[in-house]
N, CA, C and O atoms as CSV, one atom per row, in Angstrom:
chain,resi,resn,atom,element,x,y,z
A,1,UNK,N,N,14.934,1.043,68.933
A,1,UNK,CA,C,13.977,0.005,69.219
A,1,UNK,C,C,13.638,-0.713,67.920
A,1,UNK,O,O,14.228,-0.536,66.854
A,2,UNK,N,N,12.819,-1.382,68.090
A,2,UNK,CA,C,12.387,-2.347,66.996
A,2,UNK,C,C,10.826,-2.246,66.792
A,2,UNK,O,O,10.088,-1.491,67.424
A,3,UNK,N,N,10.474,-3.066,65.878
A,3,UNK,CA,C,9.184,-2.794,65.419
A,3,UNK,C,C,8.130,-3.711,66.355
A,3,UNK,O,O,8.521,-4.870,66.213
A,4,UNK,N,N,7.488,-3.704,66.849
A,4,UNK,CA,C,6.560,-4.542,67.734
A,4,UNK,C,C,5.135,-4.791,67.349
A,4,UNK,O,O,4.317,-3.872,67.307
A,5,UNK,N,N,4.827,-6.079,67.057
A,5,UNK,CA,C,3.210,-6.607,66.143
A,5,UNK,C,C,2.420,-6.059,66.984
A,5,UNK,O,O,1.456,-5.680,66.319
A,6,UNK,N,N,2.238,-5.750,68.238
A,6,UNK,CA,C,0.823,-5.406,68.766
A,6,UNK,C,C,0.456,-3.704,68.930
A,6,UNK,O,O,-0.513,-3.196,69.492
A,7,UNK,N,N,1.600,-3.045,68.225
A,7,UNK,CA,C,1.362,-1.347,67.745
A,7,UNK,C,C,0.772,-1.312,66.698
A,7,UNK,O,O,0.303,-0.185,66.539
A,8,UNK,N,N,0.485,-2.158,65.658
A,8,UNK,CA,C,0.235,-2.238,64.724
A,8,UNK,C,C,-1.202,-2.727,64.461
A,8,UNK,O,O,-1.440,-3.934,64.508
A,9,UNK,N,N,-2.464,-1.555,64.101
A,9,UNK,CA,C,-3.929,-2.375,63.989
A,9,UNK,C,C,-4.353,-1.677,62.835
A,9,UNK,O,O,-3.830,-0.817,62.126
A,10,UNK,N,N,-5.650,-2.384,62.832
A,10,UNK,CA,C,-6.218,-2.352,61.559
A,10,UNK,C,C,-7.490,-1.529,62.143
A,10,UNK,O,O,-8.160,-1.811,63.136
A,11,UNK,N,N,-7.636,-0.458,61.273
A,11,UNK,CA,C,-8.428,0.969,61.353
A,11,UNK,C,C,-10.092,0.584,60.478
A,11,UNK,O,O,-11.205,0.541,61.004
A,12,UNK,N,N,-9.757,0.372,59.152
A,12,UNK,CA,C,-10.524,-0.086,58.089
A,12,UNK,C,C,-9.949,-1.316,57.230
A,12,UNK,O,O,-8.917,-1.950,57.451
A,13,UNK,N,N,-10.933,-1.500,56.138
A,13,UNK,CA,C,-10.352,-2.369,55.432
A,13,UNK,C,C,-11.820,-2.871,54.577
A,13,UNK,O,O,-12.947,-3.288,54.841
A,14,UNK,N,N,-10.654,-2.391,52.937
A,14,UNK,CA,C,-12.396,-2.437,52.087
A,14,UNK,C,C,-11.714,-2.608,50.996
A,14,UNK,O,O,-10.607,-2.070,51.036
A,15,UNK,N,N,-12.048,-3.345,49.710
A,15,UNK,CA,C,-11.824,-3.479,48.465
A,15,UNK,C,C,-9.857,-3.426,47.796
A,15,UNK,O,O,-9.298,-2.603,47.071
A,16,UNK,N,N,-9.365,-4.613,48.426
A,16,UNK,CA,C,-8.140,-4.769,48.968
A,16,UNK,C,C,-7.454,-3.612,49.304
A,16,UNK,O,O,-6.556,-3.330,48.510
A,17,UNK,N,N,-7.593,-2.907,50.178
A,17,UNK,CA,C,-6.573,-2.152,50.788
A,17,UNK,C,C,-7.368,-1.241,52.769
A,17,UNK,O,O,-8.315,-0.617,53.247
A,18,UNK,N,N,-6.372,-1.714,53.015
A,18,UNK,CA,C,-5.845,-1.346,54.416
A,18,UNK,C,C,-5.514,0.028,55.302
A,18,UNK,O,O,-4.388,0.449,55.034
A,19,UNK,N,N,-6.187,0.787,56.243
A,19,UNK,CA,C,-6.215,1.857,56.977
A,19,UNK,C,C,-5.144,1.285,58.412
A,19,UNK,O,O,-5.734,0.924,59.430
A,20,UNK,N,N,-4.130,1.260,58.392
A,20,UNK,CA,C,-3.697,1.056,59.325
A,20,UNK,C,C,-3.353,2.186,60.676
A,20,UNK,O,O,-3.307,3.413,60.594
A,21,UNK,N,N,-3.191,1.543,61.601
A,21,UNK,CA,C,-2.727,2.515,63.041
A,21,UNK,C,C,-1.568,2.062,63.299
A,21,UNK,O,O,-1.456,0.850,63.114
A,22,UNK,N,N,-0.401,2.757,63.766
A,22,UNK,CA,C,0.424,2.391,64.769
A,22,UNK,C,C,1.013,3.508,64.986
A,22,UNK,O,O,0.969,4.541,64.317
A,23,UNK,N,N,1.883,3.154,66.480
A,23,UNK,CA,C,2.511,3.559,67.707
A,23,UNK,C,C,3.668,3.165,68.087
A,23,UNK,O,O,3.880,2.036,68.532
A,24,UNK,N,N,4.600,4.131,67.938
A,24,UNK,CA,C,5.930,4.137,68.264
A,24,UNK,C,C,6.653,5.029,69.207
A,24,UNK,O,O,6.493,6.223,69.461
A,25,UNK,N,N,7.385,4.257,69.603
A,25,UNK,CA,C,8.761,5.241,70.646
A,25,UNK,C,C,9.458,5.490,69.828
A,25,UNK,O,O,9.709,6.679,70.029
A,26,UNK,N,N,10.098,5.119,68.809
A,26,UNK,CA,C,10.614,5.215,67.765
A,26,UNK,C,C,10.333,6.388,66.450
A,26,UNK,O,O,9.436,6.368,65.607
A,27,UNK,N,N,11.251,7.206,66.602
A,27,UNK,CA,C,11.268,8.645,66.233
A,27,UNK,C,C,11.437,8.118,64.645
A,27,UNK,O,O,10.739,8.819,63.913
A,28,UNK,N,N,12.190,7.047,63.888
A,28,UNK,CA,C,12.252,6.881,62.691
A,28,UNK,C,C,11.733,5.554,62.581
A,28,UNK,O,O,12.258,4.653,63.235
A,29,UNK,N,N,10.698,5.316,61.778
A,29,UNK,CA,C,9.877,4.069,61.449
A,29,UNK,C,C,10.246,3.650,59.666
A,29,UNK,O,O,9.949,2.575,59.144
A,30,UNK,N,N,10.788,4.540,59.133
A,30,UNK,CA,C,10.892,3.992,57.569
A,30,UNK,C,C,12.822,3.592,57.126
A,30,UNK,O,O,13.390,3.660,56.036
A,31,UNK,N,N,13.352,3.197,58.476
A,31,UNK,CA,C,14.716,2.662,58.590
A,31,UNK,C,C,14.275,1.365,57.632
A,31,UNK,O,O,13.131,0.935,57.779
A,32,UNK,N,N,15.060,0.802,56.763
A,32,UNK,CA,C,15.441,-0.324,55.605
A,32,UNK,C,C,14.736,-1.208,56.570
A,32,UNK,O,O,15.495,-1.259,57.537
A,33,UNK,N,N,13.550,-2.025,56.853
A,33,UNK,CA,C,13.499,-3.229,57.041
A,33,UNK,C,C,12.454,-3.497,58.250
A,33,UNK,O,O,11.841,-4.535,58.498
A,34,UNK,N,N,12.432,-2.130,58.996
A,34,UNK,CA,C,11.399,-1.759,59.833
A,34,UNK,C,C,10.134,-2.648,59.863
A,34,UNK,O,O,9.732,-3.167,60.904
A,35,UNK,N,N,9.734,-2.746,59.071
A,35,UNK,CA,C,8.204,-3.526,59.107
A,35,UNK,C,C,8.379,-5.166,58.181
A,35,UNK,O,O,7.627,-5.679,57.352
A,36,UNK,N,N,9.485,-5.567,58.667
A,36,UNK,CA,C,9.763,-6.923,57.216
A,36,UNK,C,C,8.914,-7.764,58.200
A,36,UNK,O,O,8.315,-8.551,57.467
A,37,UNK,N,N,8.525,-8.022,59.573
A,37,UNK,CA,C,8.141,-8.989,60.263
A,37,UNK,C,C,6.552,-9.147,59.911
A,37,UNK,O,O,5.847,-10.137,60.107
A,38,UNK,N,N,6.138,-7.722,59.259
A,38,UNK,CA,C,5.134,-7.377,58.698
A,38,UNK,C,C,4.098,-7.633,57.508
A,38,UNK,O,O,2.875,-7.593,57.368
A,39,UNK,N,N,5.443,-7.976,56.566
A,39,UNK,CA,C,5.745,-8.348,55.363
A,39,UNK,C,C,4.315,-8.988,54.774
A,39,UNK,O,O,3.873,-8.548,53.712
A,40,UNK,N,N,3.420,-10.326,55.697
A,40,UNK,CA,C,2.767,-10.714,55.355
A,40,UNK,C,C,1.016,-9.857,55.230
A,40,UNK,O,O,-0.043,-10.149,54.673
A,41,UNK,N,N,1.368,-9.030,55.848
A,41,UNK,CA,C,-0.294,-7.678,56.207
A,41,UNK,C,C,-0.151,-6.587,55.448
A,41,UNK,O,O,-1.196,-6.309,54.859
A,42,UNK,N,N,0.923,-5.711,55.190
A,42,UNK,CA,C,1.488,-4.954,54.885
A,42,UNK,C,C,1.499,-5.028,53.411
A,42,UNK,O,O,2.619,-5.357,53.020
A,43,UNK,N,N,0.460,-4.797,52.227
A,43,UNK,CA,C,0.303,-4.568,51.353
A,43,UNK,C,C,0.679,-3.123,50.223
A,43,UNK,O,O,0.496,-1.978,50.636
A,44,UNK,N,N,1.083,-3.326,49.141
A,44,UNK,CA,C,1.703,-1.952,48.571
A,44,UNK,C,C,0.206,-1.035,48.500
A,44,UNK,O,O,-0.890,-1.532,48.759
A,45,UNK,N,N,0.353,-0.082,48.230
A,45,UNK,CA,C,-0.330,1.492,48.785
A,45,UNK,C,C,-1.268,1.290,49.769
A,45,UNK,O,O,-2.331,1.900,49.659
A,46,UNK,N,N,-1.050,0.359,50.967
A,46,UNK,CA,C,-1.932,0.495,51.706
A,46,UNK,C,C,-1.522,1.667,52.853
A,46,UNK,O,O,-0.319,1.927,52.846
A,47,UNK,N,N,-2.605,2.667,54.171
A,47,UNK,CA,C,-1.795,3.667,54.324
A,47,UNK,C,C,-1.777,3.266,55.936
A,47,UNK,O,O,-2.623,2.540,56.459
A,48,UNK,N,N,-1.057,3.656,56.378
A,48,UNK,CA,C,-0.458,4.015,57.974
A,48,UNK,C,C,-0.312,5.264,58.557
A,48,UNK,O,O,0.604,6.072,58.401
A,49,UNK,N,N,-1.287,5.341,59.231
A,49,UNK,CA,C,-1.109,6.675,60.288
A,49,UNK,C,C,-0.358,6.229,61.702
A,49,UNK,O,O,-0.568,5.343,62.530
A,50,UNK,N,N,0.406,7.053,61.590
A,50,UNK,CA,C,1.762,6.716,62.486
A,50,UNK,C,C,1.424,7.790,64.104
A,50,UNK,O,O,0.859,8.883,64.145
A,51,UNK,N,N,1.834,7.224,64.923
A,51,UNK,CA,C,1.891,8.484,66.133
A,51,UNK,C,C,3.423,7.602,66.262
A,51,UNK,O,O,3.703,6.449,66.590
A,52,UNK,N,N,4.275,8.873,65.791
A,52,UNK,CA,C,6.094,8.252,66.072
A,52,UNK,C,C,6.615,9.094,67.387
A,52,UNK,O,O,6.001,10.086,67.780
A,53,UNK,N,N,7.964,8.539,68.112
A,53,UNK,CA,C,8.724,9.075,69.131
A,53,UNK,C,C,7.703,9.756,70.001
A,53,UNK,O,O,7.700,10.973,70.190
A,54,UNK,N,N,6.508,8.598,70.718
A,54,UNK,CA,C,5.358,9.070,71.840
A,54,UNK,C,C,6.727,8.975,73.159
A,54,UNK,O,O,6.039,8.979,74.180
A,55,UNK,N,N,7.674,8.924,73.461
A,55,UNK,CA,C,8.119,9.330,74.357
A,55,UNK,C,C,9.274,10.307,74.700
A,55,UNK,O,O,9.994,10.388,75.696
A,56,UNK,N,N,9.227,10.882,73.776
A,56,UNK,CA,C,10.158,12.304,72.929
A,56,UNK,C,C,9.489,13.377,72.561
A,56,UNK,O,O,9.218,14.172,73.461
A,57,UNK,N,N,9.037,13.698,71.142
A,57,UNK,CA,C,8.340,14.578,70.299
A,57,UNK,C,C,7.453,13.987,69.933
A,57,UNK,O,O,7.898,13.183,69.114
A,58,UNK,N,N,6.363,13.867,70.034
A,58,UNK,CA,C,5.814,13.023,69.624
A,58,UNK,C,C,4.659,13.685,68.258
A,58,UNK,O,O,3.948,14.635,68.583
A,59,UNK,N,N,4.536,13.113,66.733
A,59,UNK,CA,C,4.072,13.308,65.629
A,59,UNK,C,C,3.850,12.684,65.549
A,59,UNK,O,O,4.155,11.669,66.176
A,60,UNK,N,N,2.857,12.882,64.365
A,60,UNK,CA,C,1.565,11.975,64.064
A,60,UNK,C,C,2.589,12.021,62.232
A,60,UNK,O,O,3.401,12.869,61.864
A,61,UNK,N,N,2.127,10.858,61.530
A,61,UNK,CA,C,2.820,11.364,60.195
A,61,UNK,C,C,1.793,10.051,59.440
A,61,UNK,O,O,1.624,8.933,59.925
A,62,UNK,N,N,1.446,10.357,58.678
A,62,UNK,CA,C,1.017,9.493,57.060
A,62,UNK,C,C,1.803,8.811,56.559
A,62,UNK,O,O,2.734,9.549,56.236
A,63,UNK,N,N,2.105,7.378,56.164
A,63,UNK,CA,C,2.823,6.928,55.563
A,63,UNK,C,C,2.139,5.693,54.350
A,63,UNK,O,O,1.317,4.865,54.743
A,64,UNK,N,N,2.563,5.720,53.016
A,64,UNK,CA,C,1.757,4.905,52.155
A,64,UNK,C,C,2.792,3.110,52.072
A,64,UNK,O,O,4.007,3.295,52.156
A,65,UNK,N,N,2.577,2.341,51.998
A,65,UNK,CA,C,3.515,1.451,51.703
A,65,UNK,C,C,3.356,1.212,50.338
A,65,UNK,O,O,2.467,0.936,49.534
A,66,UNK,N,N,5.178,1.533,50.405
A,66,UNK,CA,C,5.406,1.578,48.509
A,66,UNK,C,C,6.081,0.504,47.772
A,66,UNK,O,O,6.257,0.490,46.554
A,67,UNK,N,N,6.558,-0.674,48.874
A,67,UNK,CA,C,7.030,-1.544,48.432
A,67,UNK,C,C,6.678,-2.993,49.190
A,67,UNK,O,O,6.206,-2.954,50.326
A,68,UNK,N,N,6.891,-4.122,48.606
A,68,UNK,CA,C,6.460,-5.034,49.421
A,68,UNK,C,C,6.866,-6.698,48.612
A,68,UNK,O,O,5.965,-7.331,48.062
A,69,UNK,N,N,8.214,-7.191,48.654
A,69,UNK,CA,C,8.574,-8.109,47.720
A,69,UNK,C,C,8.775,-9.942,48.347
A,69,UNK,O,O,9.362,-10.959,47.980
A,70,UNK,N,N,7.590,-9.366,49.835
A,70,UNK,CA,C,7.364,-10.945,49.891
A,70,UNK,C,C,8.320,-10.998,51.049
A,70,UNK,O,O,8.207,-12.028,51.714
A,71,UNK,N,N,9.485,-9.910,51.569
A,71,UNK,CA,C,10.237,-10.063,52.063
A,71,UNK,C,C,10.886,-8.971,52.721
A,71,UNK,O,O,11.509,-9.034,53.780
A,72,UNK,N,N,10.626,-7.646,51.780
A,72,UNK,CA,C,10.719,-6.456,52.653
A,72,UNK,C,C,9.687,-5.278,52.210
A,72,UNK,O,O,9.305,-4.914,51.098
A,73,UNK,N,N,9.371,-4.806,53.600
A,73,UNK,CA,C,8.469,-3.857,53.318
A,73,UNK,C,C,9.194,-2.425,53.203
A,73,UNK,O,O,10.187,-2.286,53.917
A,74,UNK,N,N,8.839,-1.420,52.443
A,74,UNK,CA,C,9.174,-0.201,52.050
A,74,UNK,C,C,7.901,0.774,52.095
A,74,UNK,O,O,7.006,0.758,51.250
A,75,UNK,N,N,7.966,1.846,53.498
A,75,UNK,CA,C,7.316,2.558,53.455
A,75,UNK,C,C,7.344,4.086,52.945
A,75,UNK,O,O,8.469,4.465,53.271
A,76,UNK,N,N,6.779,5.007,52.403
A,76,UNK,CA,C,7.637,6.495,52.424
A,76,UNK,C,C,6.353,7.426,52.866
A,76,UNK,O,O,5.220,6.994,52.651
A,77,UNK,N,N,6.504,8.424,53.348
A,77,UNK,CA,C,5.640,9.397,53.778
A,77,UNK,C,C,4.899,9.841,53.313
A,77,UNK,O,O,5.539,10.320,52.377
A,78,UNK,N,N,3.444,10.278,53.074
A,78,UNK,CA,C,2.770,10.164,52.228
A,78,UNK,C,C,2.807,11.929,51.637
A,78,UNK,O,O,3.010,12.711,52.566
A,79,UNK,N,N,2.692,12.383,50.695
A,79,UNK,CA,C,3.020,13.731,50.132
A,79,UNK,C,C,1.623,14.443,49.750
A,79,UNK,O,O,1.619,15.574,49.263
């Protein structure tokens, strides 16, 4: 599947940076390019709590965004 704008909300938001939510069928969300449609909200270390593959296994996972060049977003899991 693909990435879809209306899984994607805003939790908080304070002193530039972003608490995001989203929701996926989609068991892998940090595939190369995943969130580029995003590109413009999607700020570097802002964080994403993920609920991934809700119609499979469904996990919850942390993710920080670590990249963001205007053009693609790069997320990685948060450690």
């Amino acid at each position: 599947m693909a990435y879809i704008a209306s899984d994607l909300s805003v939790l908080a938001y304070a002193n530039n940076f972003t608490l995001w939510h989203f929701t996926s069928v989609d068991a892998d969300i940090t595939t190369g390019g995943y969130f580029n449609t995003a590109v413009d909200m999607l700020r570097v270390n802002d964080l994403i709590i993920a609920n991934i593959d809700t119609d499979g296994s469904p996990s919850t996972t942390f993710y920080v965004v670590t990249g963001n060049d205007s053009s693609t977003v790069t997320i990685t899991a948060y450690a």
